[in-house]
C-alpha positions in Angstrom: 60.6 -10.0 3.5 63.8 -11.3 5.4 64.6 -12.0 9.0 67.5 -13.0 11.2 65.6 -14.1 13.9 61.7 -15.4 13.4 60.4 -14.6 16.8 60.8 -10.6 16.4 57.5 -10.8 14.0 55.6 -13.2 16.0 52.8 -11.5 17.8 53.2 -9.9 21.4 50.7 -12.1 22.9 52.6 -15.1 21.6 53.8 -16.8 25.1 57.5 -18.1 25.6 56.5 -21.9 25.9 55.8 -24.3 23.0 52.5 -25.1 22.8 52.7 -29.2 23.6 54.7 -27.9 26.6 58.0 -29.5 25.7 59.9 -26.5 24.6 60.6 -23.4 26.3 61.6 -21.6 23.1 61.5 -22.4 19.8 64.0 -25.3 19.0 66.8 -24.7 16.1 65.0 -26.3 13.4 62.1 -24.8 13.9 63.7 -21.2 14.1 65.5 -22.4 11.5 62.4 -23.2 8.9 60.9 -20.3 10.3 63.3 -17.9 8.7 63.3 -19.9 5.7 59.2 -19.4 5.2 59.4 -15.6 6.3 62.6 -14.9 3.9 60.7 -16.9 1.0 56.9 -16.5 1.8 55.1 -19.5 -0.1 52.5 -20.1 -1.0 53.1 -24.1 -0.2 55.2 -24.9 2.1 56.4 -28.6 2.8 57.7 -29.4 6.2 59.4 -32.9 7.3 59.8 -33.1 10.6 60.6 -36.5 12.4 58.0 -37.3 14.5 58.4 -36.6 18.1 59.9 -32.9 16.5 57.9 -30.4 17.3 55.3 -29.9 13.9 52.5 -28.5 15.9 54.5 -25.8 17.8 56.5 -24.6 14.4 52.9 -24.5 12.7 50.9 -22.6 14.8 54.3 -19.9 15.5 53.9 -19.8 11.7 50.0 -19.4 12.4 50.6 -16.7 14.8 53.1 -14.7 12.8 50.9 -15.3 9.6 47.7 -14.1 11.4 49.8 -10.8 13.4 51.0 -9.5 10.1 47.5 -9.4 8.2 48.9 -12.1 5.7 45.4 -14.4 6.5 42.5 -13.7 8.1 41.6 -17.5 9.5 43.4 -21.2 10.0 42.1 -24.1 9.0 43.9 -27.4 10.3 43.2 -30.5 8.8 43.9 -33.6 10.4 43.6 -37.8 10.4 41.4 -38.4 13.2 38.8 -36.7 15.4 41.6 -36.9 18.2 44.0 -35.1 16.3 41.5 -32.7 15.7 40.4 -31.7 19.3 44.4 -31.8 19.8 45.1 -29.1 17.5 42.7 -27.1 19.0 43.5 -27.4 22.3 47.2 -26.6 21.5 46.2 -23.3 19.5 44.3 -21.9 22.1 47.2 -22.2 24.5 48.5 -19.3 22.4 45.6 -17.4 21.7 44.3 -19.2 18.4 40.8 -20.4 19.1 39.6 -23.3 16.7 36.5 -25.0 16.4 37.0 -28.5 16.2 33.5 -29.5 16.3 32.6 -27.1 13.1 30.5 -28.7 10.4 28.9 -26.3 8.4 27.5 -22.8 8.2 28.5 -19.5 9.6 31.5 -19.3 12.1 31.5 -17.8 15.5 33.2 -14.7 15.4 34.9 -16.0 18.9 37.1 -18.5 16.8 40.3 -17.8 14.7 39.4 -20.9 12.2 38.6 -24.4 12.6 40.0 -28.4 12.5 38.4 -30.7 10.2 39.6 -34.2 9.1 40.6 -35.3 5.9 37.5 -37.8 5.9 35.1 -35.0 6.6 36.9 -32.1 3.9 36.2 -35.2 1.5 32.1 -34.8 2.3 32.1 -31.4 2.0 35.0 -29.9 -0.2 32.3 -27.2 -1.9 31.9 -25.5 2.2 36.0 -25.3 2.8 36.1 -23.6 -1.1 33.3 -21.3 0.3 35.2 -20.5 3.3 38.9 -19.9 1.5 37.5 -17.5 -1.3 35.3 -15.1 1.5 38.5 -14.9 4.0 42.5 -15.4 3.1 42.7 -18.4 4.7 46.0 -20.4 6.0 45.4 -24.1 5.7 47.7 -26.6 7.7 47.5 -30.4 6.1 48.6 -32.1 9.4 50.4 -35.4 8.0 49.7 -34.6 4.4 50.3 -38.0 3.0 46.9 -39.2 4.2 45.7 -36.6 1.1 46.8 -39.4 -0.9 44.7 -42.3 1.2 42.3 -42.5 -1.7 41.4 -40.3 -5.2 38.7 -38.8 -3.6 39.9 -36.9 -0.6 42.9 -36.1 -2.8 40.6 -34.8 -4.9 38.2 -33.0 -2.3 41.8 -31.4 -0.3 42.6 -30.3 -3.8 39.0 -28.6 -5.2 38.6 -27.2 -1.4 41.7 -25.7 -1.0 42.7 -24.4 -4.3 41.8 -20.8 -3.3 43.3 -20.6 0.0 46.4 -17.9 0.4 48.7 -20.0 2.1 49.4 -24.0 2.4 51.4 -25.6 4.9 51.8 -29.1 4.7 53.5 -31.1 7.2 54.7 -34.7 7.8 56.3 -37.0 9.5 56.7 -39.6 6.9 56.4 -38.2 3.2 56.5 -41.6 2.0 53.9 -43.9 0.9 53.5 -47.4 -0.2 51.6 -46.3 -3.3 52.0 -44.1 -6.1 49.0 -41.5 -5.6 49.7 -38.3 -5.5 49.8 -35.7 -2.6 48.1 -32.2 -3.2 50.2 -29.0 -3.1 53.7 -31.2 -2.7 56.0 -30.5 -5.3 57.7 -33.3 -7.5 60.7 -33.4 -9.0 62.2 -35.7 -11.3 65.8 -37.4 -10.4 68.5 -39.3 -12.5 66.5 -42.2 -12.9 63.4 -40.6 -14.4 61.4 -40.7 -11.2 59.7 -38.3 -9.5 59.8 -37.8 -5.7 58.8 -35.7 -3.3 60.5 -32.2 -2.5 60.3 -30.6 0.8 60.9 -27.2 1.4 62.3 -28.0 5.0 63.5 -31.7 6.4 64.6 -32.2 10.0 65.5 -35.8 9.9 65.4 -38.0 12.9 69.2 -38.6 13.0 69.4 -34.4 13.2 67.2 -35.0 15.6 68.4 -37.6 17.3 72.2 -35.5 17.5 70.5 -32.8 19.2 68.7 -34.3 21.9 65.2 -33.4 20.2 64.2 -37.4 19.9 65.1 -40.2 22.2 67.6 -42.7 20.6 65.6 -46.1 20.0 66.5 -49.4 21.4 64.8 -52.7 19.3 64.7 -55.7 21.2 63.7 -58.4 18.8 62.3 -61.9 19.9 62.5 -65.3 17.7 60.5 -68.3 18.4 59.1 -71.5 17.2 56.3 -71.7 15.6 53.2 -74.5 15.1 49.9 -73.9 13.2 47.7 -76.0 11.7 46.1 -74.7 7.4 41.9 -75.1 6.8 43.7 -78.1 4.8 45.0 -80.4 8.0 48.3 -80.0 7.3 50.7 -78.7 10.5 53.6 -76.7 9.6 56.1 -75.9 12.1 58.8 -72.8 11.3 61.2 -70.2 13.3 60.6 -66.8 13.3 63.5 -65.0 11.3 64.2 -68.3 9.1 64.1 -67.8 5.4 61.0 -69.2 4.0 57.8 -67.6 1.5 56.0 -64.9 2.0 52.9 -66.7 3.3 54.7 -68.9 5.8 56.2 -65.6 7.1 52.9 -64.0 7.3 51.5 -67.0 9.0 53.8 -67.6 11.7 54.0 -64.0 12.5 50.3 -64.3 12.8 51.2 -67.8 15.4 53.5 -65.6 17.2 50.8 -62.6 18.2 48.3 -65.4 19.2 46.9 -65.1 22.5 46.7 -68.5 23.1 50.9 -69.0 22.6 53.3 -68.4 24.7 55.5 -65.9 22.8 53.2 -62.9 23.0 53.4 -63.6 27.7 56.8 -64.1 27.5 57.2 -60.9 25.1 55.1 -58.9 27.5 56.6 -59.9 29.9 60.5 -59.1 29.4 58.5 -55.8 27.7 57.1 -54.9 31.6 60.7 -56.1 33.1 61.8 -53.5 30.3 59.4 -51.0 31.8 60.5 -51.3 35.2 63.7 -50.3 34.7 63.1 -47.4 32.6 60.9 -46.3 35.6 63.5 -46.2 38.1 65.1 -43.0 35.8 61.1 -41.9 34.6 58.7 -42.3 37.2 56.1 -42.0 35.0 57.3 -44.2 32.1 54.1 -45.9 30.2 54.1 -48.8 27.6 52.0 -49.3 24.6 51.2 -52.6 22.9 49.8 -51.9 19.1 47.6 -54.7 18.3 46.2 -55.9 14.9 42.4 -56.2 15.9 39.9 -55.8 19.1 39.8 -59.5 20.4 43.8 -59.6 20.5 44.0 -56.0 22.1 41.8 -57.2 24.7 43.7 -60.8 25.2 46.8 -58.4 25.7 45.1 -56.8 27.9 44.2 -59.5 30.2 47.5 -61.5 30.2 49.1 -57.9 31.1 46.6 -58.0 34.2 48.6 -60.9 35.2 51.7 -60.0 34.3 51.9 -57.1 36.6 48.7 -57.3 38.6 47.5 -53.8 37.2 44.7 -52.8 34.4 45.7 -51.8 31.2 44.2 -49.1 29.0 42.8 -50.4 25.9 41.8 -47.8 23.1 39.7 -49.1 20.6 39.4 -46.5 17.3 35.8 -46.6 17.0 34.7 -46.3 20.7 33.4 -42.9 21.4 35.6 -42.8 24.7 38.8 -43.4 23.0 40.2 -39.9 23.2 39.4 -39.4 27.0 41.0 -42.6 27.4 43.9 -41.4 25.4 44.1 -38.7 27.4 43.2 -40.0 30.9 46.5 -42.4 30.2 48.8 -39.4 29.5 48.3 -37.7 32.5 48.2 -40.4 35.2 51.5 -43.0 35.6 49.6 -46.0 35.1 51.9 -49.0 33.2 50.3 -49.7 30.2 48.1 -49.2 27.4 47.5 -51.2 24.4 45.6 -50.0 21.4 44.5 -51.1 17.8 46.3 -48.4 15.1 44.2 -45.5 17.5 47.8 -44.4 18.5 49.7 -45.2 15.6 50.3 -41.9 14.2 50.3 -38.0 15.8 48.9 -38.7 19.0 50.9 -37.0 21.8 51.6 -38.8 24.9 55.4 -38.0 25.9 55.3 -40.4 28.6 55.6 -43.5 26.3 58.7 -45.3 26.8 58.4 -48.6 25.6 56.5 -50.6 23.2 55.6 -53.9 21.8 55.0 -54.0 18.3 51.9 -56.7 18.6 50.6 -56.2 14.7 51.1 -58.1 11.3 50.9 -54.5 9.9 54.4 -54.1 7.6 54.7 -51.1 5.5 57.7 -48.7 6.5 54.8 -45.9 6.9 52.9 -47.6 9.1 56.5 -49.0 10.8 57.8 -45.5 11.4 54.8 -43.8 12.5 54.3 -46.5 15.2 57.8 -45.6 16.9 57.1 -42.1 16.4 55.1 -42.5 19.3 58.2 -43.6 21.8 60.5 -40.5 20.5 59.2 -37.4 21.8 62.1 -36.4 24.6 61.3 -34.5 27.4 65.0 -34.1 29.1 68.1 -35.3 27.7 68.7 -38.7 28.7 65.9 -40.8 28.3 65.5 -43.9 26.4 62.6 -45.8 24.2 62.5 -49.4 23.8 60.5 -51.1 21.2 60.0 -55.0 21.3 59.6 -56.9 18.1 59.0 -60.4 16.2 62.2 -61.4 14.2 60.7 -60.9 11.2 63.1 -59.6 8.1 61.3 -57.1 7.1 60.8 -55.3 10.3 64.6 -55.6 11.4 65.0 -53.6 8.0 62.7 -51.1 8.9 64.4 -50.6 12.5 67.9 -50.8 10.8 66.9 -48.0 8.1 65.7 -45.5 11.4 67.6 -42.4 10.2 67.5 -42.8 6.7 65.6 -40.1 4.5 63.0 -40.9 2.5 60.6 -39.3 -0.2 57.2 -40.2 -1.6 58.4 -41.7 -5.1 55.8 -40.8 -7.5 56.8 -43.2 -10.4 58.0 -47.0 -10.4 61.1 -48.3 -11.4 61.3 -48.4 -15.3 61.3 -51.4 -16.9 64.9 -52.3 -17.7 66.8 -51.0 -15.0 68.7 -54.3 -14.3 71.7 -52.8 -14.3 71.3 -50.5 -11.8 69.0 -53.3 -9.8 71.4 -56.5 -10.3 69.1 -58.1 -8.4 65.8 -57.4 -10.4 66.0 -60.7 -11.9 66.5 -62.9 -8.7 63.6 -60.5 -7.1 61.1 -61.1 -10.2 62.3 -65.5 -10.1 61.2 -64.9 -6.2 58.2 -62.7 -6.4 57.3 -65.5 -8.7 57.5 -68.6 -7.2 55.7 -66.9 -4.2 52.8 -65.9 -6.7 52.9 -69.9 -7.3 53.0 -70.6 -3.8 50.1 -68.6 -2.9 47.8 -69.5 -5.5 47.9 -73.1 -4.6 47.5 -72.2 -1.2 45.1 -69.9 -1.3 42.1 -71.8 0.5 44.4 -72.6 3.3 45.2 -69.3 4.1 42.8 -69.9 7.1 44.6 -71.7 10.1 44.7 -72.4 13.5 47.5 -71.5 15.9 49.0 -74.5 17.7 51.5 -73.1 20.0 54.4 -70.7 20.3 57.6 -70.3 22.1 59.4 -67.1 22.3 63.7 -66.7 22.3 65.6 -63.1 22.7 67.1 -62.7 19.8 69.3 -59.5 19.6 69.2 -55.8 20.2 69.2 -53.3 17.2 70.6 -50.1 17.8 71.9 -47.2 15.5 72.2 -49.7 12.5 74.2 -52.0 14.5 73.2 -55.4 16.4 74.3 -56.8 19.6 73.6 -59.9 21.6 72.7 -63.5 21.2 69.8 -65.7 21.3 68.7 -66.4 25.4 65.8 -68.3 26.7 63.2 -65.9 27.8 64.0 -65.4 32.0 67.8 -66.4 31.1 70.8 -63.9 32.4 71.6 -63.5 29.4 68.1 -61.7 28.3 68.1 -59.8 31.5 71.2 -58.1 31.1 69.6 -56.4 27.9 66.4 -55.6 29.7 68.1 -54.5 32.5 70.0 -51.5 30.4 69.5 -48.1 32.6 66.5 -46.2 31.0 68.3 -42.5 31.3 71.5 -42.7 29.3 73.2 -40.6 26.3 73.2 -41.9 23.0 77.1 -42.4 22.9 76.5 -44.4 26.4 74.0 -46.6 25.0 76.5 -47.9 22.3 78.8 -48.7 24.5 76.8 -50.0 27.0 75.4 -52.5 24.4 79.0 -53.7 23.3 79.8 -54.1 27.0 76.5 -56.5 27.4 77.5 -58.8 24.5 81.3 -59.2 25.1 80.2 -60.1 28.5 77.7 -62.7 27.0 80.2 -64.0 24.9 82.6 -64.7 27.5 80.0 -66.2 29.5 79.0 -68.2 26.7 82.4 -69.5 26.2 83.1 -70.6 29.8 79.8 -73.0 29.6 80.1 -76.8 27.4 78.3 -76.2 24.3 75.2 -78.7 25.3 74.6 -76.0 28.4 75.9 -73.1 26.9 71.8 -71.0 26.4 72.7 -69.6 23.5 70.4 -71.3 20.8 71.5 -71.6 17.5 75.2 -70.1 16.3 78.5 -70.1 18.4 79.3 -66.3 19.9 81.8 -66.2 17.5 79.7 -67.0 14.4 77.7 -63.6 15.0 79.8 -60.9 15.2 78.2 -57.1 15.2 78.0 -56.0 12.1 76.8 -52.2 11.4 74.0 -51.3 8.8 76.2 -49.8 6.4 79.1 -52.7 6.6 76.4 -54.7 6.0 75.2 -52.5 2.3 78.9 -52.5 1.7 79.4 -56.6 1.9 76.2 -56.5 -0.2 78.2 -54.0 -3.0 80.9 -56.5 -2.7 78.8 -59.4 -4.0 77.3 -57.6 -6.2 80.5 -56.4 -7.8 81.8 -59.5 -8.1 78.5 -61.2 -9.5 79.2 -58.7 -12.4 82.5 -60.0 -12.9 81.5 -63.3 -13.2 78.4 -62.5 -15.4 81.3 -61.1 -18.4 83.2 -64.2 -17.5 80.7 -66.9 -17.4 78.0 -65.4 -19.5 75.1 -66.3 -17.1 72.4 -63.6 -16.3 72.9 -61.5 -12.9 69.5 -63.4 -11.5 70.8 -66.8 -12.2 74.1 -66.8 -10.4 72.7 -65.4 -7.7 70.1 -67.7 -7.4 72.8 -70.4 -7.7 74.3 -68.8 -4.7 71.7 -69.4 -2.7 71.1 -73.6 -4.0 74.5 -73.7 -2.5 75.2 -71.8 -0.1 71.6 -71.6 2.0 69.7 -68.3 3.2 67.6 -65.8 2.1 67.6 -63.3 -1.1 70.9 -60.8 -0.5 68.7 -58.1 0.9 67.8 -60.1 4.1 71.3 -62.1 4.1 72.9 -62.2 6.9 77.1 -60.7 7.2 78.3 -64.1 7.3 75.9 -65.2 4.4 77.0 -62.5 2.4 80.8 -63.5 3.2 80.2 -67.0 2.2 78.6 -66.0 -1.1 81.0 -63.7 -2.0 84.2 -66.9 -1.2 82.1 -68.8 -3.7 82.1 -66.6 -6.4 85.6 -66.1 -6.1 85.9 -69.9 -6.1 84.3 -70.4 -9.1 85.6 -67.3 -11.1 89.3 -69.3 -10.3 88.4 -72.4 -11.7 87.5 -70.1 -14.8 90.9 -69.1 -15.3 
């Protein structure tokens, strides 16, 4: 069957308005996958949609036009959580598709149109969901598929429980995953390189997104610091966040930093509530989220936030039976702020979100990306979401690397690829000596947080950094903070490149000893986009190649010899200026060759 326009098919009864109330008519993606689906009809049908998109409201139009035209009898939504669950539901019945979210087993009331499970409970009972697909042509939604792939067995379960059902739509935000496990009913298929990723029927990235006004553009604001702690050995170690060191140090003074007792997580919440009462003056109702690692620090936050703005904060904890009314009780009123422990971390919908504080050691890209999911969703063109963070490498990568696509890879890198990978050898030589590190270490991984300081570092935005460090309070920092919480993307930019010429030139009128910039000269730090920066790496890695043919040395070895002489980090966390400087040595030494 084909279609020009999706919406002639969908049932009368199907109202005008999108189901989360955002919308007013389907949006151009979602018309767009909709034509797609009804031109192709699937079985399995992938969907990537950025989060913040508009998933639900594309699925249950699919649900409605699916259900209208006699192609299923029943829907059955599977979620993450039990708050997703009652979500779903309550969005389907705003157009006429009643699910039971509270359905465990047995006979279903002939009231209701399907039901919404979790993945945890289709993995106790995969036999009852088979039962149910093979009596009635069933529709099942897999609501941020990737979690089918959480462990074997409710990959396993989602795959023996679902097997029969007539159609499959799976949906994500984030198709990726840290591991190699398999997602049921997504299609793999095998590139260049001999490994298999993830295929999606339909993507709507988050820079399509971004371009047409669907998400709010992200502002990172990211906070350095020194850092004290003490190991279960004695021995104090001092470090500064964003300073190359091992893997454990990094862990452990990121761990400093999010203490309660130091004063970088009050001074971070604090420029983080300056932050939110500007974006307030554009969005009334603007509300900030902390995401914290565990319960004690989520209520530590909670009670320094007390005194920060003289208000309560709304703290979520996952297994407290109260947490969804909580969540929900939060997105209606226009209290400041709520902090939460991973509850809110993924799918939960509350528009009013604005700006966050990143408050968690957690570091995987999923994990990353489904975290600012929760500061995108745009309700009018305009508005603004700004996420605080600790300087820590691998997070700046992760905010750098917003609008780039990416699939679940199903294999590893072969072994042997070090010619595409010129940097396998220096990664293995590190990964290594961290493995050495660690083991010696091990029993003092326990340690004690001495104390903590906090410094602005710079602002990440579209792949491109602006500012320099400021004491926390400084002019400087309040100029960033201060950034109107209602502007276009376009506007942003150049707002941003406004703030830091004028903080250069203020920097420059002031003696060096009183200058409050920290660490580098203005000069020293230019802004430097994301993909200058891969192209400065392709430069050095170009010319390391050179100089392996002329000197004979391994790829790994000269680079590690860049760094014994030149300073910094591995090449993927280099700095511009690093880079630069490695790049004049090479050169220097392939001379002397000639």
């Amino acid at each position: 069957m084909t279609t020009t326009t999706a919406s002639h098919h969908l049932s009368p009864a199907f109202p005008g308005r999108a189901p989360w109330g955002t919308a007013n008519k389907l949006r151009a993606w979602q018309q767009g996958a909709m034509e797609r689906y009804v031109q192709e009809q699937p079985r399995d049908f992938l969907a990537v949609a950025t989060p913040g998109a508009g998933k639900t409201t594309f699925a249950l139009t699919l649900a409605s036009w699916l259900l209208h035209h006699h192609v299923v009898q029943q829907v059955t939504v599977v979620a993450p959580t039990e708050h997703l669950k009652k979500q779903w539901a309550e969005a389907a019945a705003r157009i006429g598709i009643k699910l039971d979210p509270d359905y465990s087993a047995g006979p279903l009331s002939k009231e209701y149109h399907g039901v919404a499970v979790t993945y945890a409970g289709v993995g106790v009972r995969p036999m009852l969901h088979r039962n149910r697909c093979e009596q009635r042509k069933t529709l099942v939604i897999l609501d941020e598929i990737h979690h089918a792939g959480d462990s074997k067995s409710w990959g396993e379960a989602c795959q023996e429980a679902f097997d029969p059902a007539t159609r499959r739509l799976a949906l994500t935000g984030t198709p990726f995953r840290s591991d190699t496990n398999p997602i049921p009913f997504v299609q793999y298929e095998e590139g260049n390189d001999g490994i298999r990723r993830s295929s999606a029927d339909y993507t709507y990235g988050y820079g399509n997104a971004l371009a047409d006004g669907v998400v709010r553009p992200v502002i990172f604001l990211s906070y350095s610091g020194n850092m004290r702690w003490r190991t279960k050995a004695g021995d104090e170690i001092a470090a500064r966040l964003g300073e190359p060191m091992t893997k454990d140090a990094i862990g452990q003074a990121w761990r400093t930093a999010l203490a309660p007792t130091g004063e970088w997580i009050p001074n971070v919440l604090a420029a983080a509530d300056k932050r939110l009462t500007e974006v307030r003056k554009g969005i009334p109702d603007a509300g900030g989220l902390v995401i914290a690692t565990d319960q004690d620090s989520a209520r530590a936050y909670a009670k320094i936030l007390k005194k920060v703005t003289g208000e309560s904060a709304t703290v979520v904890l996952s297994d407290e039976k109260a947490a969804s009314k909580k969540i929900d009780r939060f997105s209606g009123d226009e209290s400041r702020w709520m902090v939460a422990v991973r509850m809110v971390s993924e799918g939960v919908d509350v528009p009013r979100l604005a700006v966050g504080v990143y408050a968690t050691t957690i570091s995987t890209p999923l994990f990353f990306a489904q975290a600012v999911g929760r500061f995108v969703r745009s309700r009018r063109r305009g508005e603004t979401a700004s996420v605080f963070l600790p300087t820590i490498p691998m997070l700046l990568d992760f905010a750098n690397e917003m609008e780039v696509e990416r699939d679940h890879v199903l294999d590893k890198p072969k072994k042997g690829s070090d010619e595409e990978n010129p940097f396998s050898e220096e990664d293995k030589l590190l990964a290594d000596a961290e493995k050495l590190e660690d083991e010696e270490t091990e029993d003092q991984l326990p340690f004690e947080a001495l104390e903590s300081d906090a410094v602005f570092d710079r602002v990440l935005y579209d792949g491109a950094e602006f500012g320099m460090q400021a004491h926390p309070g400084s002019e400087e920092e309040q100029d960033y903070l201060g950034i109107p919480g209602l502007l276009e993307p376009d506007q942003v930019q150049l707002l941003l490149q406004k703030r830091q010429s004028r903080q250069i030139a203020h920097s420059r009128q002031k003696p060096a000893e009183e200058a409050d910039l920290l660490e580098k000269p203005a000069e020293a730090r230019p802004v430097v986009t994301h993909k200058q920066l891969l192209s400065l790496r392709k430069q050095l890695n170009t010319m390391v190649s050179a100089y392996t043919h002329q000197s004979g040395k391994p790829h790994g070895v000269i680079h590690n010899e860049l760094r014994r002489v030149c300073g910094g980090p591995p090449s993927a966390e280099a700095t511009a200026h690093q880079i630069q400087t490695r790049i004049a040595k090479v050169q220097e030494w392939a001379t002397r060759m000639t």
